[in-house]
N, C-alpha and C positions, 0 to 999 in steps of 0.2 A: 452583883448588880442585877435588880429585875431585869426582863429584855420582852418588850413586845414584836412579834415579826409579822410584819404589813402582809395582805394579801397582796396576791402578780399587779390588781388595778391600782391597790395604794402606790404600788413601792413603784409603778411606772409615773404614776403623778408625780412623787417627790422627785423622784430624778426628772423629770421633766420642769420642775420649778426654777422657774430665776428670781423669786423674793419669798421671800419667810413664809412658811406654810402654818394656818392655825391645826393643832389639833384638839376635837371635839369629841366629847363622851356621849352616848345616845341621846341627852336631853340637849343637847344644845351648848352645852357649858365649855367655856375653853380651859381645854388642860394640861398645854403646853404650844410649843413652837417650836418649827424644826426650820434652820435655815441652810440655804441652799449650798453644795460642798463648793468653795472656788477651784475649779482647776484650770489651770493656764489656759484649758484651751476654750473654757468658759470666759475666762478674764478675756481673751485674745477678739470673743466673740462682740464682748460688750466695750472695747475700743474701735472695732472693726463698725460699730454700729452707730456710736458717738460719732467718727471720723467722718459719716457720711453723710453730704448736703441732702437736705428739705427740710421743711417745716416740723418744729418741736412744739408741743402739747402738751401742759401742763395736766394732770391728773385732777385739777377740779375745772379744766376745759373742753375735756374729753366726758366728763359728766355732764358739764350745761349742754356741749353738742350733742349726746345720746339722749339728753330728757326734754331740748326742742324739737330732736326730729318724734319724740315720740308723741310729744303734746300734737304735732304737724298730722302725725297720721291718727291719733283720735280724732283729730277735728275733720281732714280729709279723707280720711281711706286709707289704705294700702296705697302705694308709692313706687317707681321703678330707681334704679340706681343715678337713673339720667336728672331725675326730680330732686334725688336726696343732693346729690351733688350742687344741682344750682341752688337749690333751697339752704343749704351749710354757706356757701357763696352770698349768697346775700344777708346772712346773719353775721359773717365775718366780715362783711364792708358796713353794716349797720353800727357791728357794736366788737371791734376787734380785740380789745381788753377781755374780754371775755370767751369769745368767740374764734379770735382768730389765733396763729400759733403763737409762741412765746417770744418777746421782743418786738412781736407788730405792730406794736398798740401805739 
């Protein structure tokens, strides 16, 4: 069987993965996928994570919140953490189906 062997920066990426990783040939092209090993104490990781109370974020929630605050600061400027916070705050009492975590709506 061929065998390609990751340089130290690849093969620390893949091991550091917890979803499917694409892989790409110089132009861009994907030419495979490599998914992440389960090992118990990875599995252990992602129940220990699940188990724990606060607010859950759907991954097309987590995009409207990264590309309002980013729309916020073309329009404003540059921003401190105090600002992003009330400003995500008032978009999730605006518009919490979208906005706010998963089940608030």
């Amino acid at each position: 069987m061929p065998e390609i062997v990751l340089t130290e920066e690849q093969a620390k990426q893949l091991a550091g993965a917890v979803a499917p990783v694409e892989v790409k040939d110089s132009a861009g092209r994907v030419v495979g996928r490599l998914d992440p090993v389960l090992t118990p104490e990875f599995i252990a990781e992602l129940k220990r994570r699940a188990a724990t109370p606060g607010p859950r974020y759907s991954g097309v929630q987590i995009q409207a919140r990264l590309q309002a605050l980013q729309t916020e600061q073309d329009r404003i400027g540059r921003f401190d953490a105090e600002y992003a916070k009330a400003f995500l705050d008032r978009l999730e009492q605006a518009d919490p189906g979208t906005y706010g975590p998963k089940g608030a709506s």
